[in-house]
C-alpha positions as CSV (number, residue, x, y, z in Angstrom):
1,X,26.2,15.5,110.4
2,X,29.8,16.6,109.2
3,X,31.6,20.2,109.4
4,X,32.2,21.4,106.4
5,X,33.5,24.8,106.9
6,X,32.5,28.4,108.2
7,X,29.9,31.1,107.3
8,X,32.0,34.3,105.7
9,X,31.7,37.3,105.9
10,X,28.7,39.4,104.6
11,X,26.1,37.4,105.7
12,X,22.3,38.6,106.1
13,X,19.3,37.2,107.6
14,X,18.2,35.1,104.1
15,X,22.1,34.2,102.8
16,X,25.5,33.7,103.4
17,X,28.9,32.3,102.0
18,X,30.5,29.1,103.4
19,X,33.9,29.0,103.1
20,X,34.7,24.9,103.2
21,X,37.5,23.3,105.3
22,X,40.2,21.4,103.4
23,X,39.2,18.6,101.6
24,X,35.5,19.4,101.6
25,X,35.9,20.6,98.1
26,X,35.5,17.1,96.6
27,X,32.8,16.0,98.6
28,X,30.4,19.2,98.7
29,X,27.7,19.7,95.8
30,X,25.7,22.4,94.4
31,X,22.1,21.8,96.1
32,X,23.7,20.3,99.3
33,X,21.6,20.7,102.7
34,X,23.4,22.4,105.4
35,X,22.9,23.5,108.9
36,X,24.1,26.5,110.0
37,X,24.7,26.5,114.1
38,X,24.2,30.3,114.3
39,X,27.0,31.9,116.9
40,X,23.5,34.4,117.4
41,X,21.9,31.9,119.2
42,X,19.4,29.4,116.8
43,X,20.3,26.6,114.3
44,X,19.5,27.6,110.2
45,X,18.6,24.8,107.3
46,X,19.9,26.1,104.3
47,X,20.8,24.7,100.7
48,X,24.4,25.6,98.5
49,X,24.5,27.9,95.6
50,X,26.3,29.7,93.9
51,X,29.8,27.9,94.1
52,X,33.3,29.7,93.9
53,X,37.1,28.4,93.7
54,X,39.6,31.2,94.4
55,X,43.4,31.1,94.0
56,X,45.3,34.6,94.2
57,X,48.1,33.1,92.4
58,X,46.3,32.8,89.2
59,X,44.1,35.9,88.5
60,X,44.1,36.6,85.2
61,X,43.5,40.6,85.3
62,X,47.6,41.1,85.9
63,X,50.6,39.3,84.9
64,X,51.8,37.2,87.8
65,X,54.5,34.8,89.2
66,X,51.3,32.4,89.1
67,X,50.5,32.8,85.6
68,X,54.1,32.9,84.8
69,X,54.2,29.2,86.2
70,X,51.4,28.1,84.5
71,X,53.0,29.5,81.4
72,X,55.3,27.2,81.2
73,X,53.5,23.6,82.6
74,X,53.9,23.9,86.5
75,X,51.3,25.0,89.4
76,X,51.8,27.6,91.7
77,X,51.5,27.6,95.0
78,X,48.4,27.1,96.8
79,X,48.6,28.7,100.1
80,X,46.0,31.6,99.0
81,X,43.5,28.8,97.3
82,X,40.0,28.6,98.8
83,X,36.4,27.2,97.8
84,X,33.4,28.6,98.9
85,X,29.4,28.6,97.9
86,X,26.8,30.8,98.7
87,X,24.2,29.6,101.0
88,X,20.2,30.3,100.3
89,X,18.5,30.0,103.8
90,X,15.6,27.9,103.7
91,X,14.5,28.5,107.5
92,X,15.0,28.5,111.3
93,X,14.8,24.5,112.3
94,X,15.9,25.3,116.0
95,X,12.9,23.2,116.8
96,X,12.7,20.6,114.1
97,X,10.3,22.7,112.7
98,X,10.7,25.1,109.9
99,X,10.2,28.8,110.3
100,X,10.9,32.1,109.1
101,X,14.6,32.9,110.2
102,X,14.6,36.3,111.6
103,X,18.3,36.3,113.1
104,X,21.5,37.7,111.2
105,X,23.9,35.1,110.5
106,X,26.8,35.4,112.6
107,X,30.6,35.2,110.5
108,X,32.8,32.2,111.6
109,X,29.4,29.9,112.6
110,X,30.1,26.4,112.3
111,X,28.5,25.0,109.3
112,X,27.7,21.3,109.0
113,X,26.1,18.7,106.2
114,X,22.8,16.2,106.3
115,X,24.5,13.2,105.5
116,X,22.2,10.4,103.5
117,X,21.1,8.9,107.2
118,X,20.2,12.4,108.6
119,X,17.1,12.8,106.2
120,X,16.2,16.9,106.8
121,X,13.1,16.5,104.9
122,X,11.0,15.9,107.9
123,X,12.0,19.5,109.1
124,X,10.4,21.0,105.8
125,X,6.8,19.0,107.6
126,X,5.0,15.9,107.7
127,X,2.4,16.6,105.2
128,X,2.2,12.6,104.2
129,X,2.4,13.2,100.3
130,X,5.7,13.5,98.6
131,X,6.5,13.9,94.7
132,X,10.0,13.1,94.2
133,X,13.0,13.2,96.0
134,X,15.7,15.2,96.8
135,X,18.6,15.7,94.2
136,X,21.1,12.9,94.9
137,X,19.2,11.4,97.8
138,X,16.6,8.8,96.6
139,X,15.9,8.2,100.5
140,X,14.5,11.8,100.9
141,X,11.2,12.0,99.6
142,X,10.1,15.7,99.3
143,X,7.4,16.8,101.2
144,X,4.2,18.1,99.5
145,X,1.6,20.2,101.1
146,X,-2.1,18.6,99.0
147,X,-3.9,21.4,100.9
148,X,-2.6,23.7,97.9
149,X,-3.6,21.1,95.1
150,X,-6.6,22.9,93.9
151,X,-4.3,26.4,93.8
152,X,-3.5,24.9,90.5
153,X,0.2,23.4,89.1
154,X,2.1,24.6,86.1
155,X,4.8,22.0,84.4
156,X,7.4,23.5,82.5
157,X,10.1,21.9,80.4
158,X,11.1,21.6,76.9
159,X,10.8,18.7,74.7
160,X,12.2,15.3,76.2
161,X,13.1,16.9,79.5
162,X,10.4,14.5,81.4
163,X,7.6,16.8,82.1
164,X,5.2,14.3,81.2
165,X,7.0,11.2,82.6
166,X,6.6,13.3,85.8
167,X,3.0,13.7,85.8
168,X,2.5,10.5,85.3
169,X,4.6,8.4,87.5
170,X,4.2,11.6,90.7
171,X,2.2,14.3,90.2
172,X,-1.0,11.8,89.3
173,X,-0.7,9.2,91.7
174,X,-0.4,12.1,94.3
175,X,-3.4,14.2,93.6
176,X,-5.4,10.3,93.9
177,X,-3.9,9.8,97.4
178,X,-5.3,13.2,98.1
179,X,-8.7,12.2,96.7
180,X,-9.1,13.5,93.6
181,X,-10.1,12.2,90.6
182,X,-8.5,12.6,87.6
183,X,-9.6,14.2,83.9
184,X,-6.6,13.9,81.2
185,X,-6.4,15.8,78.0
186,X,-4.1,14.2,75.9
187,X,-3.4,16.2,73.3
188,X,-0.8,13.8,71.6
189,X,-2.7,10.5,72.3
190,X,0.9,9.0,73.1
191,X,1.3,10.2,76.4
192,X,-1.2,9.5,78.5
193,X,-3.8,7.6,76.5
194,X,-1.6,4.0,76.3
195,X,-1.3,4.2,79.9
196,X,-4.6,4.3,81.2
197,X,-7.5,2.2,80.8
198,X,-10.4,4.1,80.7
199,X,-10.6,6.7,77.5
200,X,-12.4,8.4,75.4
201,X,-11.3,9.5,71.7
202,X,-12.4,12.7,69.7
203,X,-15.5,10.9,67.5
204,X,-17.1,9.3,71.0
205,X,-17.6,12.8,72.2
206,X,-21.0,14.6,72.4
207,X,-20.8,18.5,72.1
208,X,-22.8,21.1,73.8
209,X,-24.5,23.2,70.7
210,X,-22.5,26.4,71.0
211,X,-19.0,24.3,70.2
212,X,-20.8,22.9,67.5
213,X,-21.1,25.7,65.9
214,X,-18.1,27.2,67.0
215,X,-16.6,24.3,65.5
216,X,-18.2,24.3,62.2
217,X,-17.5,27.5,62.1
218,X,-13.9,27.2,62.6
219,X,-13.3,24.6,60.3
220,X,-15.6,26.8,57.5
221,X,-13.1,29.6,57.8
222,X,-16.0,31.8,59.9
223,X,-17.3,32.1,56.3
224,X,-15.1,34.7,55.3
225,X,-15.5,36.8,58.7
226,X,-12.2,36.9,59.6
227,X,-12.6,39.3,62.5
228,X,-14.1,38.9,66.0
229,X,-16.5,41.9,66.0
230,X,-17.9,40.3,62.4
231,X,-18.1,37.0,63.3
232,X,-21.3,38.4,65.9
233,X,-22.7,40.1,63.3
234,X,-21.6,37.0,60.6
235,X,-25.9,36.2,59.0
236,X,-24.4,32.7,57.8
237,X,-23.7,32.0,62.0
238,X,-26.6,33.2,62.9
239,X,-28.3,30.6,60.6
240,X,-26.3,27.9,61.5
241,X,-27.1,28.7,65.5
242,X,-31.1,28.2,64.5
243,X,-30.4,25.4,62.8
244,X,-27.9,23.6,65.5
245,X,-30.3,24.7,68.6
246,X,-33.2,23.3,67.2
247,X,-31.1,20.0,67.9
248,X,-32.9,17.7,64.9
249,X,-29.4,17.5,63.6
250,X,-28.5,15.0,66.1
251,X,-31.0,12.2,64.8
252,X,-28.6,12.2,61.4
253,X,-27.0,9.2,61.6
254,X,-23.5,9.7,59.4
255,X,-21.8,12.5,58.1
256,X,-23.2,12.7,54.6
257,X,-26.7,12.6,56.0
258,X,-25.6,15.8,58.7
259,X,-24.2,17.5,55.7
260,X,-27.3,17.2,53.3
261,X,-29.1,18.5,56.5
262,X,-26.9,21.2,57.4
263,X,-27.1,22.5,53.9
264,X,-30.7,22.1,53.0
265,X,-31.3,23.7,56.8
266,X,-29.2,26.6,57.0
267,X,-30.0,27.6,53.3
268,X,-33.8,27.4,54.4
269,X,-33.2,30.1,56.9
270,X,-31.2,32.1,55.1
271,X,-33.9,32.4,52.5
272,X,-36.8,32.7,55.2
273,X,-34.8,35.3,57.3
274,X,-34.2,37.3,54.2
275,X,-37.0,37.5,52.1
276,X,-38.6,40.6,51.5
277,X,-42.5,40.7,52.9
278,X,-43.8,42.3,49.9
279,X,-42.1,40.8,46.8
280,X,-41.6,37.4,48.3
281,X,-38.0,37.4,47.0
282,X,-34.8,37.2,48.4
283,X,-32.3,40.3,48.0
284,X,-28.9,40.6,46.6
285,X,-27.0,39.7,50.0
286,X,-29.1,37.2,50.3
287,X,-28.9,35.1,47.3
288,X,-24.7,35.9,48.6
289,X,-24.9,34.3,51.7
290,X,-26.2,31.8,50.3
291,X,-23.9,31.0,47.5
292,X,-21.1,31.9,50.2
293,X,-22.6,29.0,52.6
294,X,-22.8,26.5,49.7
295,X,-19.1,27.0,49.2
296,X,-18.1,26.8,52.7
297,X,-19.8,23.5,53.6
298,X,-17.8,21.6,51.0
299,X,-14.8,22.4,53.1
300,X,-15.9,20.3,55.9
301,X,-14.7,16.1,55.4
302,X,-16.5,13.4,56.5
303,X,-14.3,13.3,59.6
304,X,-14.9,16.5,60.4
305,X,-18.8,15.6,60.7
306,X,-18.2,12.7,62.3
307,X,-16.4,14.2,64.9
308,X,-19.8,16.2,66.2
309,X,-22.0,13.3,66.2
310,X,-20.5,11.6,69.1
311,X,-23.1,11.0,71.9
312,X,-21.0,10.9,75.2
313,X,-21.8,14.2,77.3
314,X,-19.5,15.6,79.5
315,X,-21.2,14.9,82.5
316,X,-21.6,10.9,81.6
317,X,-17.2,11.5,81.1
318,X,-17.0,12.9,84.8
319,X,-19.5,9.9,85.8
320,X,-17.4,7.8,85.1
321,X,-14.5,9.5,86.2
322,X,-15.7,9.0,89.6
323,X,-15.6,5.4,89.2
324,X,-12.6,4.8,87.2
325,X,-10.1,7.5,89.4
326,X,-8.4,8.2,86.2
327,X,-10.1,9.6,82.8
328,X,-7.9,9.8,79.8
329,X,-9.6,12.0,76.7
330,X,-7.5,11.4,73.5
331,X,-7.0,13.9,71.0
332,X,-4.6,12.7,68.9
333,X,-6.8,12.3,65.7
334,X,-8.3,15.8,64.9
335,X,-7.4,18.7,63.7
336,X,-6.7,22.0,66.5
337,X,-10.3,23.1,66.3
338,X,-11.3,19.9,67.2
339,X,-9.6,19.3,70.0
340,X,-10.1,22.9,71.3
341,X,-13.8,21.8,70.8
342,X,-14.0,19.1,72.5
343,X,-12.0,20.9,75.9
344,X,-14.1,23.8,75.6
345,X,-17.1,21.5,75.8
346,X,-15.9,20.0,79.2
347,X,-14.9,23.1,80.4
348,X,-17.9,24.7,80.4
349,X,-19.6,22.2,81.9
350,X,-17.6,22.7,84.8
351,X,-18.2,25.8,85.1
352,X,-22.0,25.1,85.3
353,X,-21.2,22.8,87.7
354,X,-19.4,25.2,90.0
355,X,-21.1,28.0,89.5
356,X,-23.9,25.8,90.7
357,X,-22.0,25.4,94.2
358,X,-20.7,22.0,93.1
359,X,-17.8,20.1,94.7
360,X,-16.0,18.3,91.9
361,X,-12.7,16.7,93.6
362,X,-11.4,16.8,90.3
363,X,-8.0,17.2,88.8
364,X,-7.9,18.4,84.9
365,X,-4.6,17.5,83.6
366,X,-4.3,19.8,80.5
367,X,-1.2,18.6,78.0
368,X,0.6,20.6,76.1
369,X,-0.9,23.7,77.2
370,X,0.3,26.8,74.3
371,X,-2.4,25.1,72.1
372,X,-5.1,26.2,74.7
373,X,-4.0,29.7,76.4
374,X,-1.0,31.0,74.3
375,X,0.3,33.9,74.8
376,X,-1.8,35.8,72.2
377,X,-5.3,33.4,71.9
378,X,-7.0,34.1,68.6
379,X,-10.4,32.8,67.3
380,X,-11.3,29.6,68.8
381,X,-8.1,29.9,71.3
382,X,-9.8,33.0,73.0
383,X,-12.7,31.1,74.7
384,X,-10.8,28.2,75.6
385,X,-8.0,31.1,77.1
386,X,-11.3,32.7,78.9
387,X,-12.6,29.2,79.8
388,X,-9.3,28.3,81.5
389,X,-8.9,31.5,83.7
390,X,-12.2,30.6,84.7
391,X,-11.7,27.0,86.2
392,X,-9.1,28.7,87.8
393,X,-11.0,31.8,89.4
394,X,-13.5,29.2,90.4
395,X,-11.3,25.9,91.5
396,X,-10.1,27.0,94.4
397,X,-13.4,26.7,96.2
398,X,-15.0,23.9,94.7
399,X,-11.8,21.4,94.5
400,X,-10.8,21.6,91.2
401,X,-7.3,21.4,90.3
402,X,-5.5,22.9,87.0
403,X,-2.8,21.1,85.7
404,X,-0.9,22.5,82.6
405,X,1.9,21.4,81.6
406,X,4.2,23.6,78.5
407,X,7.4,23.6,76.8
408,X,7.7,27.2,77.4
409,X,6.6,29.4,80.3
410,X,6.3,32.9,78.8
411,X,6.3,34.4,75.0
412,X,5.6,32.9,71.9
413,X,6.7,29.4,73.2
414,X,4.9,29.8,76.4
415,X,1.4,30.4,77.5
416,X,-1.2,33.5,79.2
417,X,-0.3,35.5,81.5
418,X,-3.4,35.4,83.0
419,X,-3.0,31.8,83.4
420,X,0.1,31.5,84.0
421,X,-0.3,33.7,87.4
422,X,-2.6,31.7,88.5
423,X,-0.8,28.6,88.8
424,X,0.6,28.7,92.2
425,X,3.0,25.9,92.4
426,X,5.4,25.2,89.5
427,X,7.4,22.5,88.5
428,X,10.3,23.9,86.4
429,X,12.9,21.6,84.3
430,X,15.3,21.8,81.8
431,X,14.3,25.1,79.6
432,X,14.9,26.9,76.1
433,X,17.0,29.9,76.4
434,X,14.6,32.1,75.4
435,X,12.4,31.4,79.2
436,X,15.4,32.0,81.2
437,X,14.3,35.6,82.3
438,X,10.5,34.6,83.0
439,X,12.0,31.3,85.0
440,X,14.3,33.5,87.4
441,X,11.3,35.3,88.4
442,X,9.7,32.4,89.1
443,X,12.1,31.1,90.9
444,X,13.0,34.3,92.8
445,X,16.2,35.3,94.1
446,X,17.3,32.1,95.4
447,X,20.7,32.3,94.1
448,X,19.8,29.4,91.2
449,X,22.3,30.0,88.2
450,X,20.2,30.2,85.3
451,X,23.2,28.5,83.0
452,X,21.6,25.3,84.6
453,X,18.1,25.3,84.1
454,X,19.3,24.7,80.2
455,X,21.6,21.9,81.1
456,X,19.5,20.1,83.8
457,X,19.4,16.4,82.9
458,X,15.8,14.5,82.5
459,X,13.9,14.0,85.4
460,X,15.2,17.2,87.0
461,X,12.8,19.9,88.4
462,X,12.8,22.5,91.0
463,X,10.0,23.2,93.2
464,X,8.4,26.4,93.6
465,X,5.2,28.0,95.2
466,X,2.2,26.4,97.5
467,X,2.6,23.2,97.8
468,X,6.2,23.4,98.4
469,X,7.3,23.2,102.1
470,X,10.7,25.4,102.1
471,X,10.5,28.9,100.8
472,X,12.3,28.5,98.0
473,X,13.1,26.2,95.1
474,X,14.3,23.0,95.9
475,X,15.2,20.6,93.3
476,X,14.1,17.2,93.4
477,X,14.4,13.9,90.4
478,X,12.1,11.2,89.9
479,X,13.0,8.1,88.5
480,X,12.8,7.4,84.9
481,X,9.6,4.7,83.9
482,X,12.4,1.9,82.9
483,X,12.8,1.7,87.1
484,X,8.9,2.2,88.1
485,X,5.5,0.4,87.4
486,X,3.6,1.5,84.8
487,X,0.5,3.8,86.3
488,X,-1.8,2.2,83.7
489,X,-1.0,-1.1,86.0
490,X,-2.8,0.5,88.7
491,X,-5.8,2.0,87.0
C-alpha cells in the first residue's frame, strides 16, 4: 500500500476528507479504496468521493492578484493549492474482516491506497460468487452474498447502458452457481432468446382459462366496459367465462374454427341466460349483448386465436427448466395483452405452487419490467402488478428469485412502488435525469454525485442492498460480450 495524504478535519465515525500529499493528485481516482490507519486505535476501509481542488489565489467571489494574473495569460502562485476528496467509510477491517466502524476518525491519520496487488475485496468476505469487478481493477472480483438471491434484484439503466448485457454474461451465470434455475421473459425476443437454447414463443404456450378470458377480453376492448367495477358485472364476460371453463374450446383445432365456436357458444348463453321463463323470448338488453358480442369478436385476428391454442402448460415449462438450467420464453411477436397473458399465466402457477409449500429454486428474470408493474397498472397491468408483489411476498421462503430489470426506477418511466421496495439489492447504471432523486435514495448518503449516474459509461453499475458485502454502493464493470463467451455456448 502507498500514503496518499491525511484525514482533515471534521471527520465523523461514517466519513472524512483526505487531504492528498503532493503529487498524489494525478494518480488518485474517484472510487479509489483506502485505508485509513485511525490515530484512535483501529484500521478503516473506505472508498473516495466527493473530490475537491482548492487554490486561494484564484477564487472567483473577489477580485484578486490571482485572477489579475490569470487575466492576462500567466498562473499564480501555488503555495495555497490543495486537492482533497471525501471519504465514505465502508467498515472497520482491523481484523481482515469487515465490521461496523464505531470509532471517530482521528484528524492527521495516515491514509494509504490498495494498490492492484493488494486486492481489498477479500475483506468485504469470502462468499465464493462474484458479479463483476471493481471499477478499474479487472483482478478484483466483487464479492456477492447468494444467501440474499431470493430477496429479489432490481436492474436499472436506460437504454444501451448494458443492463441486459449484464444479466446475461453475470447476474445469470451467478444465480446457476448458486443453484437455481432459470425462467426468462423476454419481452423483446432479441435479448435473451438468441442466446439460449431452450425456448418457447407466444403461440407454443397453453393458458390457464382465467387469462383466456382475460385475454380475449382485453383484446375485445372489455366489450365496451371500460371500467374495473363494470367489467365484474360485464353479462358478455360472464358468458364468455361459461363458455371457456367448460374447456371444449380447446379441441378447436385453428383459429377460424375457435372463432365460429366462440361465437356460436357465447351467443347460446347469452340467449339461454336471458330469456324470459314465460314468453320464451329474449329482452331488449339481451338481443344488445348480443349484437354487442357479434361486433366485438370480429376484432380478434387469426393470430390473436392462435395465440390461446398453444398446448404447453406452465408446469411442463418449469419441467423442463429443471433439466435445461436456463428457460428462455419469447415474447417478441404479440401484442401487450399477450404477453401480459402469457406471464400472468406462469405466474400464477407459481403461486399455486408455493402456496402449496413448494421449493422452486427458481430465478424469474422479468425484462423490461414498466410493461408489467408500472407505476400506475391499469386493466390487464393490475393483476400482473398484484401477481408480481406476490412472487415477491412469497419468494423469500420458497427460493424464488425476482429479477426485473427497467429503464427507469420510479415515475412514469419506472415501475410500482410496491415492487420496487421489495427488491432488496439493486443494480443501478447510467440513468435519465428524470430518476436522479429516486436513485440517491437508493443509494443513500454515500457521498455518490448524482451528475454521474447520467454520465456513467456502459457496463457501469453500483451496487446496493443484500447481496452486497460493504454497506454502501460500490461500483463495479463487467466486460462487454465482444471480450466474453457467449452464455448460449454454455446452455
Amino acid at each position: 500500500m502507498r500514503r496518499v495524504g491525511i484525514v482533515s478535519s471534521g471527520s465523523t465515525v461514517l466519513d472524512a476528507g483526505v487531504i492528498l500529499a503532493g503529487g498524489e493528485e494525478r494518480n488518485v481516482k474517484a472510487e479509489d479504496l483506502v485505508l485509513i490507519r485511525n490515530r484512535n486505535g483501529n484500521r478503516i476501509m473506505a472508498v473516495c468521493r466527493g473530490g475537491l481542488g482548492s487554490n486561494e489565489n484564484l477564487r472567483t467571489s473577489n477580485y484578486s492578484p490571482g485572477v489579475a494574473y490569470a487575466r492576462v495569460g500567466r498562473h499564480p502562485s501555488n503555495a495555497k493549492e490543495f486537492y482533497a476528496f471525501g471519504l465514505s467509510v465502508i467498515g472497520d477491517a482491523s481484523e481482515g474482516v469487515l465490521k461496523e466502524n464505531k470509532m471517530l476518525i482521528a484528524p492527521s491519520s495516515e491514509v494509504e491506497i490498495f494498490e492492484e496487488h493488494d486486492n481489498p475485496m477479500s475483506i468485504l468476505g469470502d462468499t465464493g460468487s462474484t458479479i463483476g469487478y471493481y471499477k478499474d481493477h479487472p483482478s478484483w472480483r466483487v464479492p456477492i452474498n447468494p444467501n440474499y438471491i431470493c430477496y429479489h434484484m432490481g436492474v436499472f439503466a436506460s437504454t444501451g447502458a448494458g443492463k441486459s448485457l449484464l444479466t446475461r454474461y453475470e447476474i445469470i451465470p451467478f444465480i446457476r452457481a448458486a443453484g437455481y434455475k432459470v425462467l426468462i421473459f423476454d419481452w423483446k425476443g432479441s435479448d435473451y432468446a438468441p442466446y439460449f437454447k431452450c425456448r418457447y414463443e407466444v403461440a407454443d404456450l397453453g393458458l390457464e382459462d382465467d387469462v383466456v378470458v382475460d385475454y380475449l377480453c382485453s383484446v375485445m376492448d372489455y366489450f365496451g366496459y371500460y371500467q374495473s367495477s363494470m367489467i365484474e358485472r360485464n353479462p358478455i364476460r360472464a358468458a364468455l367465462e361459461t363458455v371457456i371453463y367448460e374447456g371444449k374450446w380447446r379441441d378447436c383445432g385453428d383459429a377460424e374454427k375457435l372463432r365460429c365456436f366462440l361465437k356460436d357458444n357465447v351467443l347460446l348463453e347469452l340467449e339461454r341466460e336471458n330469456m324470459d321463463e314465460k314468453t320464451g323470448k329474449v329482452g331488449y338488453w339481451a338481443r344488445n349483448y348480443m349484437k354487442k358480442f357479434e361486433k366485438c369478436i370480429t376484432k380478434l385476428s387469426a393470430d390473436d386465436l392462435r395465440n390461446v391454442l398453444g398446448k404447453t402448460t406452465a408446469a411442463e415449462i418449469l419441467e423442463v427448466a429443471k433439466r435445461e438450467d436456463v428457460v428462455v420464453v419469447d415474447l417478441g411477436v404479440g401484442n401487450k395483452e399477450e404477453k401480459l397473458s402469457i406471464f400472468l399465466s406462469v405466474a400464477k402457477y407459481l403461486c399455486q405452487l408455493m402456496e402449496r409449500k413448494e421449493q422452486l429454486d427458481l430465478a424469474l428474470i422479468i425484462d423490461e419490467g414498466p410493461q408489467y408493474c408500472p407505476f400506475m397498472p391499469k386493466g390487464i397491468e393490475n393483476q400482473t402488478t398484484e401477481v408480481i408483489s406476490e412472487l415477491c411476498a412469497l419468494g423469500r421462503s420458497y427460493r424464488l428469485s425476482v429479477v426485473l430489470l427497467s429503464q427507469g426506477i420510479a415515475g412514469e418511466i419506472g415501475i410500482n412502488a410496491a415492487i420496487r421496495r421489495n427488491l432488496n439489492t439493486q443494480f443501478i447504471g447510467k440513468l435519465n435525469p428524470l430518476d436522479l432523486m429516486e436513485a440517491m435514495r437508493l443509494l443513500g448518503q454515500a457521498d455518490i454525485d448524482e451528475k454521474y449516474l447520467v454520465l456513467m459509461p456502459v457496463g457501469d453499475f453500483y451496487v446496493t442492498g443484500k447481496m452486497n458485502g460493504s454497506p454502501i454502493p460500490l461500483l463495479i464493470h463487467f466486460d462487454l460480450p465482444e471480450v466474453k463467451a457467449e452464455v448460449g455456448d454454455e446452455g
